[in-house]
Every structure is written in C-alpha cells, then in structure tokens.
N, CA, C and O atoms as a GROMACS GRO file, in nm:
protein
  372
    1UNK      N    1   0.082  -0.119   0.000
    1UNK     CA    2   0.000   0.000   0.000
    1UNK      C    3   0.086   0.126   0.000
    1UNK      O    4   0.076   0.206  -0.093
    2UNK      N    5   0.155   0.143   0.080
    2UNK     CA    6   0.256   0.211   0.056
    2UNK      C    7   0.316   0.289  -0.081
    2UNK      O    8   0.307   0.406  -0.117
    3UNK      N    9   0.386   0.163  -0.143
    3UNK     CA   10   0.412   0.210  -0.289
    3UNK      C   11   0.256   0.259  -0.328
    3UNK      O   12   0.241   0.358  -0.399
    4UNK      N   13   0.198   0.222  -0.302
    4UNK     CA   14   0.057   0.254  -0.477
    4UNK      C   15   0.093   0.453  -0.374
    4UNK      O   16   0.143   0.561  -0.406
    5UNK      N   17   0.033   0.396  -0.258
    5UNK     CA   18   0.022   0.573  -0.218
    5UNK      C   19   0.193   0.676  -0.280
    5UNK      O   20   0.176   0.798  -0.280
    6UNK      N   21   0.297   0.641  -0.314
    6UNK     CA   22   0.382   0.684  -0.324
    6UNK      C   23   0.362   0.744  -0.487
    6UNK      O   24   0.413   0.851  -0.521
    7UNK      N   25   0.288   0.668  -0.573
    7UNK     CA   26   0.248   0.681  -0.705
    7UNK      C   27   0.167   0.807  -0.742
    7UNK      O   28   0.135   0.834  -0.858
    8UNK      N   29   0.133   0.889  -0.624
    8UNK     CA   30   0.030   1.025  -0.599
    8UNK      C   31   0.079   1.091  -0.570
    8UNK      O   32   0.179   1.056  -0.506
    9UNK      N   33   0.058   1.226  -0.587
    9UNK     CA   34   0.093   1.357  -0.531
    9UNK      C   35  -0.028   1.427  -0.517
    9UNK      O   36  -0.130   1.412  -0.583
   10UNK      N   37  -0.002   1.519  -0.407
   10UNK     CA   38  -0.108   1.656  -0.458
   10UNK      C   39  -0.053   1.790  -0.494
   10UNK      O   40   0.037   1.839  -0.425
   11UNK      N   41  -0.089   1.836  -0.573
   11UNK     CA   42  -0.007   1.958  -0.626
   11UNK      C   43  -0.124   2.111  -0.609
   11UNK      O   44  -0.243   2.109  -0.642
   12UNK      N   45  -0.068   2.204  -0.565
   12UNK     CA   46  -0.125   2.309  -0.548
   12UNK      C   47  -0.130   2.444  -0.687
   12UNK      O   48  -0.029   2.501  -0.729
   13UNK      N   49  -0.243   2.465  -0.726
   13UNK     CA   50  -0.241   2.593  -0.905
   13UNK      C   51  -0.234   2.718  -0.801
   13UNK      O   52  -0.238   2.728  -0.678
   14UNK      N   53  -0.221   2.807  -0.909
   14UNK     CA   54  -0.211   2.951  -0.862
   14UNK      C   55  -0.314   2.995  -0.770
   14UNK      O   56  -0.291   3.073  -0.678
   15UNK      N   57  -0.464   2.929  -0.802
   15UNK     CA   58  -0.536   2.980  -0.726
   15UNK      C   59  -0.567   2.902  -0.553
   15UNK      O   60  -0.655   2.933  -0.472
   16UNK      N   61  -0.469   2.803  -0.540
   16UNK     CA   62  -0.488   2.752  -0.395
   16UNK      C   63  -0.560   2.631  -0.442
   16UNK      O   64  -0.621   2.591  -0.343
   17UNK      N   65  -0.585   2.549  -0.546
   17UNK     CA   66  -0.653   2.484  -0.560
   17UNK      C   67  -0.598   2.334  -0.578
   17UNK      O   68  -0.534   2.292  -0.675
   18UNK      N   69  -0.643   2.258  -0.448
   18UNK     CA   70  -0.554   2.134  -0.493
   18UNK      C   71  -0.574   2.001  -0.566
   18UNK      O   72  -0.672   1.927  -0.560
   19UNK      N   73  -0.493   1.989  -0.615
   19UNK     CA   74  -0.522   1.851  -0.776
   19UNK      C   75  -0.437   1.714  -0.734
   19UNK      O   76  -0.314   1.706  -0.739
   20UNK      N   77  -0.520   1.618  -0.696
   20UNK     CA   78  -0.410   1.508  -0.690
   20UNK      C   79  -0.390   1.416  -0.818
   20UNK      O   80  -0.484   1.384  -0.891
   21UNK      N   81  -0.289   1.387  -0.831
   21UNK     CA   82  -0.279   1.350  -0.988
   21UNK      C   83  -0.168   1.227  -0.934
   21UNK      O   84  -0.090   1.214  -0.839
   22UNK      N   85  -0.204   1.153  -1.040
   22UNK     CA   86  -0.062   1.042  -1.043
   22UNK      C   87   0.015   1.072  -1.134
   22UNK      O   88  -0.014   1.160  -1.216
   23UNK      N   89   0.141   0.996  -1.137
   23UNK     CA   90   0.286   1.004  -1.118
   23UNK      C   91   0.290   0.946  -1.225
   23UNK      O   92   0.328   0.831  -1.204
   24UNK      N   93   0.258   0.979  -1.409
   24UNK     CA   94   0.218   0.897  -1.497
   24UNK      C   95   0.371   0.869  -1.587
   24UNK      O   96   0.384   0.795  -1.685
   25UNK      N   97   0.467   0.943  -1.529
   25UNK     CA   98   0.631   0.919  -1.584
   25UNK      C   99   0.675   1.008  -1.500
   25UNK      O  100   0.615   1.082  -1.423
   26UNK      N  101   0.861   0.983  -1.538
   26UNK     CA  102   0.966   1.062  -1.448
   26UNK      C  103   1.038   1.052  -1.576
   26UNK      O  104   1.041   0.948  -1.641
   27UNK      N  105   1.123   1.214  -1.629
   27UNK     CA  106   1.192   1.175  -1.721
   27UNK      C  107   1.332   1.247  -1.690
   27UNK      O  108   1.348   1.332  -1.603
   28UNK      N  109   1.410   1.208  -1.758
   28UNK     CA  110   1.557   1.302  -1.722
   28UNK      C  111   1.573   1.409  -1.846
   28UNK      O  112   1.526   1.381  -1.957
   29UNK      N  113   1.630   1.514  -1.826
   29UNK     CA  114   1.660   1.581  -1.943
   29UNK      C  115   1.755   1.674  -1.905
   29UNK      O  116   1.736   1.725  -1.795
   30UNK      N  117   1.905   1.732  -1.997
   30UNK     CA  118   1.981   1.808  -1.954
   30UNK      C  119   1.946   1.838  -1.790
   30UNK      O  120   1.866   1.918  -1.742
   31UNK      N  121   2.041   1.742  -1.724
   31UNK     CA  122   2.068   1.740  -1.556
   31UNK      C  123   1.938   1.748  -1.499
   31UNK      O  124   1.956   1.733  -1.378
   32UNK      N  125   1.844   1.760  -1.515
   32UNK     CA  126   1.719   1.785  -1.459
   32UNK      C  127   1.649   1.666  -1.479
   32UNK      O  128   1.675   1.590  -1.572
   33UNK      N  129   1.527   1.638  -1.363
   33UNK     CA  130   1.429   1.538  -1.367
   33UNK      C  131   1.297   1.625  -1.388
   33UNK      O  132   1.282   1.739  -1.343
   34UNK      N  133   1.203   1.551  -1.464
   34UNK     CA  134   1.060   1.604  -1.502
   34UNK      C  135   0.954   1.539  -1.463
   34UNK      O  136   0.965   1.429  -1.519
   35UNK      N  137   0.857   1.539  -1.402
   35UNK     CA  138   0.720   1.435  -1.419
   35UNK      C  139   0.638   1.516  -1.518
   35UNK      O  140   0.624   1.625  -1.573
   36UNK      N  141   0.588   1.380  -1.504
   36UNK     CA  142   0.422   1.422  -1.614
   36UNK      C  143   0.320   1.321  -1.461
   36UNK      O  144   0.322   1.210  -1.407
   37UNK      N  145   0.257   1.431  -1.452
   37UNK     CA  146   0.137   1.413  -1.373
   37UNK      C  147   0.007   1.422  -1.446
   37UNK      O  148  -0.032   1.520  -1.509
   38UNK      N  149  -0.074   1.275  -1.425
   38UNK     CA  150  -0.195   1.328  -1.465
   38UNK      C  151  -0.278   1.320  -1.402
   38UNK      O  152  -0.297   1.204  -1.363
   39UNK      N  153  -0.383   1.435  -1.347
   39UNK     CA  154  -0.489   1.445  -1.320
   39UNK      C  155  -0.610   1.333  -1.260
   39UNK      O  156  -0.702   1.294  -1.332
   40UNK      N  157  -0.596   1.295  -1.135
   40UNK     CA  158  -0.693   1.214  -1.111
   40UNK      C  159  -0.863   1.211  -1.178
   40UNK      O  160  -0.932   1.113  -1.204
   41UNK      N  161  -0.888   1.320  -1.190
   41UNK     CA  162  -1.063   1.320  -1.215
   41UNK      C  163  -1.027   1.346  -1.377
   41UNK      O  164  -1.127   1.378  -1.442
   42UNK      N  165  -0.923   1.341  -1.441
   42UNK     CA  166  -0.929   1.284  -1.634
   42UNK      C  167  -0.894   1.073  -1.541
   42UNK      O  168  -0.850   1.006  -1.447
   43UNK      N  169  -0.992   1.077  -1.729
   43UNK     CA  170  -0.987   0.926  -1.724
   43UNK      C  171  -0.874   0.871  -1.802
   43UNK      O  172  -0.828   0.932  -1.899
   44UNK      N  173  -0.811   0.713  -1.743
   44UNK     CA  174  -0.712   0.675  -1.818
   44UNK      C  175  -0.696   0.649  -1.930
   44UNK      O  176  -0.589   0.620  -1.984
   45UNK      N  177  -0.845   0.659  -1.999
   45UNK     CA  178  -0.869   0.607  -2.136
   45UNK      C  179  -0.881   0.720  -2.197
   45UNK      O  180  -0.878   0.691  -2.316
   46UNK      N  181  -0.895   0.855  -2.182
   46UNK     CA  182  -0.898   0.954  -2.232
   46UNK      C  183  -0.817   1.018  -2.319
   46UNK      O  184  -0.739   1.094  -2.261
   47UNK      N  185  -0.805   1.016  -2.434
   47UNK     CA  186  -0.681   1.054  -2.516
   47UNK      C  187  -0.646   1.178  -2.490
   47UNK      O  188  -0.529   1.217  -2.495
   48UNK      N  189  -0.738   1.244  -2.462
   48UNK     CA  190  -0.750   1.402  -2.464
   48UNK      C  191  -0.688   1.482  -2.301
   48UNK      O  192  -0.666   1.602  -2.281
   49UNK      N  193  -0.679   1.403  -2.238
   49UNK     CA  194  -0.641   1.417  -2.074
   49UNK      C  195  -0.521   1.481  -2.056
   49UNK      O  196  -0.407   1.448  -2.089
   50UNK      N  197  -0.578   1.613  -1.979
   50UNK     CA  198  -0.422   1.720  -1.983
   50UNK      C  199  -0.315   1.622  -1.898
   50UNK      O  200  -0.328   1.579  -1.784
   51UNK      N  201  -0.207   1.604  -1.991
   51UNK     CA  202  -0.053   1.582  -1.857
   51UNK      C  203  -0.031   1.767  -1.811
   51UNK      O  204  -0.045   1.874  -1.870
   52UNK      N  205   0.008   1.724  -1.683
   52UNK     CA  206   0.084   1.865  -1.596
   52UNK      C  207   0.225   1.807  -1.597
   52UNK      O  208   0.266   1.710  -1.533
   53UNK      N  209   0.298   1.894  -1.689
   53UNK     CA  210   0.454   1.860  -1.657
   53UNK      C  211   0.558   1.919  -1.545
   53UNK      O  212   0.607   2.027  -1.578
   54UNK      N  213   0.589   1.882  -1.454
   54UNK     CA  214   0.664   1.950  -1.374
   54UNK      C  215   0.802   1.926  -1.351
   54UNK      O  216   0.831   1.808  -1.372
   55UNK      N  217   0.921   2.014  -1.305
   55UNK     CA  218   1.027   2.004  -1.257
   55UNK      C  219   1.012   1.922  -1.090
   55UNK      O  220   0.939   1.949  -0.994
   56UNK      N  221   1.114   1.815  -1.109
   56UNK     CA  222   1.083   1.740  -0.981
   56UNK      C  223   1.225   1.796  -0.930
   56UNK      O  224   1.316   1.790  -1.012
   57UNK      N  225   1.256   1.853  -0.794
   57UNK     CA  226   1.387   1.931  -0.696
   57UNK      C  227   1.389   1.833  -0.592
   57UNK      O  228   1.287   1.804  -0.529
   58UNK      N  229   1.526   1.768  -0.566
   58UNK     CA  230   1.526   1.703  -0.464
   58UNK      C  231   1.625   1.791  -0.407
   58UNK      O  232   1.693   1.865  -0.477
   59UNK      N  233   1.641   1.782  -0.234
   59UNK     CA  234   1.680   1.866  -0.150
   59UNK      C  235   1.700   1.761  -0.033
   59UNK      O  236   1.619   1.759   0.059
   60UNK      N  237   1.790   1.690  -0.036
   60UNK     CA  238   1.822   1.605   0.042
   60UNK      C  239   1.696   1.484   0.072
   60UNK      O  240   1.637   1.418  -0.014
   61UNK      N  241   1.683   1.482   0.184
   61UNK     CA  242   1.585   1.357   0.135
   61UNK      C  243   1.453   1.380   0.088
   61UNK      O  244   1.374   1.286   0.094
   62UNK      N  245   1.407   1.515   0.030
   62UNK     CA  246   1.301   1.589   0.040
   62UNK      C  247   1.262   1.580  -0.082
   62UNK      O  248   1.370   1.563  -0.137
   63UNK      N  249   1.180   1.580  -0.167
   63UNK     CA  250   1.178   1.660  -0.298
   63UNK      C  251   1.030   1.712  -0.323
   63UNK      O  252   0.936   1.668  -0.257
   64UNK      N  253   1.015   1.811  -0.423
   64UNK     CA  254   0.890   1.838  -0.477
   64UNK      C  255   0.888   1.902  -0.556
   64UNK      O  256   0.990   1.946  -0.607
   65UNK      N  257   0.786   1.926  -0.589
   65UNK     CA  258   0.738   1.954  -0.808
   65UNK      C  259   0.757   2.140  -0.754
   65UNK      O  260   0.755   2.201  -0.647
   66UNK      N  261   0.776   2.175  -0.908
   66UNK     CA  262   0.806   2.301  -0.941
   66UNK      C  263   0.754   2.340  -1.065
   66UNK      O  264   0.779   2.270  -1.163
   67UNK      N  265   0.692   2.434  -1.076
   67UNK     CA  266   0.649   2.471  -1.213
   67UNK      C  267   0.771   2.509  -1.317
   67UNK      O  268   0.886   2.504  -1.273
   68UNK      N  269   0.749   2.545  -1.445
   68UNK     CA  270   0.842   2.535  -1.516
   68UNK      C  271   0.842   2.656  -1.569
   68UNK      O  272   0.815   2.648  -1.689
   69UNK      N  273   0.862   2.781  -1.529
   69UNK     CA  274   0.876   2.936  -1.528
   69UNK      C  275   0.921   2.927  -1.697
   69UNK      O  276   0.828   2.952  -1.774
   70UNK      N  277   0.973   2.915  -1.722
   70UNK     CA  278   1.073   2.955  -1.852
   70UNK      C  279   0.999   2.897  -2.025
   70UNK      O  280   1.016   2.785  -2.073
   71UNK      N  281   0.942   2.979  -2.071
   71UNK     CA  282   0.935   2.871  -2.191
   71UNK      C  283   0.978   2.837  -2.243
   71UNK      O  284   0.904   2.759  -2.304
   72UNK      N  285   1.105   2.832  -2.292
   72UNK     CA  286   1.181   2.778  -2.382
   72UNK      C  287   1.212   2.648  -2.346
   72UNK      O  288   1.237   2.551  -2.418
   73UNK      N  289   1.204   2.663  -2.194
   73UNK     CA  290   1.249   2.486  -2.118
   73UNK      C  291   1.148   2.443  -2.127
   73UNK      O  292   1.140   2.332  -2.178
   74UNK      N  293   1.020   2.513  -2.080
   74UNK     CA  294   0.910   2.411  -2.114
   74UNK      C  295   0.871   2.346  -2.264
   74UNK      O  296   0.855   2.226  -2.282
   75UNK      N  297   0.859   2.442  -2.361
   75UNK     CA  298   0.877   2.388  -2.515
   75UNK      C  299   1.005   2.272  -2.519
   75UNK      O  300   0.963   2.157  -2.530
   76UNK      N  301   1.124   2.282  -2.513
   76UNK     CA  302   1.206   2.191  -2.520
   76UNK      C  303   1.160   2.036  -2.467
   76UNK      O  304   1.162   1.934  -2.537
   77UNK      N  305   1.127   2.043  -2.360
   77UNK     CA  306   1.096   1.921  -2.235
   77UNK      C  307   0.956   1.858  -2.345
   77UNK      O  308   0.962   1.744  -2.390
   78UNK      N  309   0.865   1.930  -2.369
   78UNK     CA  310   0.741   1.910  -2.456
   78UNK      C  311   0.826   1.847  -2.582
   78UNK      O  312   0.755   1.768  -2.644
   79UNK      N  313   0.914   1.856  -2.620
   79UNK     CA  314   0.897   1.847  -2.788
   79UNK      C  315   0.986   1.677  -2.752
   79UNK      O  316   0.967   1.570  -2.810
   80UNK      N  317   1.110   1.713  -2.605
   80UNK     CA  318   1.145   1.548  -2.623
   80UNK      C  319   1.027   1.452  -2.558
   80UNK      O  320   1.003   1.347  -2.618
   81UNK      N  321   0.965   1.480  -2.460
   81UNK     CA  322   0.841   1.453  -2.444
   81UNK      C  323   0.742   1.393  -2.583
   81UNK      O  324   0.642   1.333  -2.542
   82UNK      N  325   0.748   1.396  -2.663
   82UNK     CA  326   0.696   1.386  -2.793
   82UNK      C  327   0.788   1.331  -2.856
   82UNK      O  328   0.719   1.240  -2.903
   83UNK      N  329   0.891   1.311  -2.898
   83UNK     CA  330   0.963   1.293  -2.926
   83UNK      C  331   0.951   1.088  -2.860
   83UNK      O  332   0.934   0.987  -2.927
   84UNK      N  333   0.961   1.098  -2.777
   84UNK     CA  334   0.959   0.934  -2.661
   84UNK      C  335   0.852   0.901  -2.738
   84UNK      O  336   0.866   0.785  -2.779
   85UNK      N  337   0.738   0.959  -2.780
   85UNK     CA  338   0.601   0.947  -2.754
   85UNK      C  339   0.621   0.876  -2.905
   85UNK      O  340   0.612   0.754  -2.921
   86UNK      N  341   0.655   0.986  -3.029
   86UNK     CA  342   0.700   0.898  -3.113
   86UNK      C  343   0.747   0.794  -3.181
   86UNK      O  344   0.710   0.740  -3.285
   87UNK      N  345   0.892   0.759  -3.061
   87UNK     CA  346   0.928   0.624  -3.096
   87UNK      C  347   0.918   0.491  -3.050
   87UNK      O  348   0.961   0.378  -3.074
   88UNK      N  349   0.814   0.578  -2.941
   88UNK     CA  350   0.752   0.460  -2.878
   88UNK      C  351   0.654   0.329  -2.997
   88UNK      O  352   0.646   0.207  -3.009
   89UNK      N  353   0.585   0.476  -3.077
   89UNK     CA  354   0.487   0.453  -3.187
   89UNK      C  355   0.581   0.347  -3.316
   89UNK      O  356   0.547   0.245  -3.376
   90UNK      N  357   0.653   0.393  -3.316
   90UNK     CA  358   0.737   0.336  -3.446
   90UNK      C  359   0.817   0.213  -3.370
   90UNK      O  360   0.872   0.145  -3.456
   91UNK      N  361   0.832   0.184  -3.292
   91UNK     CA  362   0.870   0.042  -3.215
   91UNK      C  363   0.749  -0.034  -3.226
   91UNK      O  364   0.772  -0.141  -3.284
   92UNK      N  365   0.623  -0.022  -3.192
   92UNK     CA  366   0.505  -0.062  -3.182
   92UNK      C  367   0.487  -0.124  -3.329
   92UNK      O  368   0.428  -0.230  -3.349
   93UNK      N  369   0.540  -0.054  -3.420
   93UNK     CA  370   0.508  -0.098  -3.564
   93UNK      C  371   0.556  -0.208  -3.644
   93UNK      O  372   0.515  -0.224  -3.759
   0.00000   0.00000   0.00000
C-alpha cells in the first residue's frame, strides 16, 4: 500500500486549488528530472487528458514539483516529451 500511495501527489495551481494527480512518468533531461502528472478526475482512457509537466527538486531527502517558469524549457521538455512518444509509436510498428 505504501508504494501505490507513493504513485500520488497533490499539487497546489495559482489559485490555492488542490489537484491530486498520479505520477504517470519521471523523465531526465539536460541534468534535470521532469514528471508528467496526470490528473486524477481525467480518465485513463482519455486521449485528450491534460498531462501537468513538472520540474521534480530534490533537496536532500526531500523533494517536490516546481512549475516550469521559462518557456523555452518548457517547449524543449514538450517536444522530447513527444519525441519518446514517437518512438515509442514506431517500435510498436
């Protein structure tokens, strides 16, 4: 039980509003780690189901999500993000 609960987060939006979402990947990219969180109340079958991508900061034994201020990092992270997503597709084939 443990692990499954470890598979969740809750994450807080601008307006105080909190979203618990699971832990739907962890990716690495230039020195940095990323999740893609998705949204508990989207369904798993939903093609259309926003991912929330976040910067994951660890701080000794601590860590937690960070939004991703910058766009250029966020576009970048999105396009290898897509990129996986791609050759995932063309392995499949």
């Amino acid at each position: 039980m443990a692990d499954e609960e470890q598979n969740y987060v809750e994450i807080l939006d601008e307006e105080g509003n909190v979203t618990r979402c699971e832990i739907y990947d962890v990716i690495d990219m230039d020195d940095k780690t990323y999740a893609l969180l998705l949204p508990l109340s989207e369904s798993e079958e939903d093609d259309d189901a926003e991912v929330i991508v976040m910067e994951y900061i660890e701080e000794g034994e601590d860590g937690y999500f960070q939004n991703i201020d910058d766009d250029e990092e966020f576009q970048r992270v999105c396009e290898y993000i897509q990129s996986l997503e791609d050759d995932e597709e063309e392995n499949e084939e």
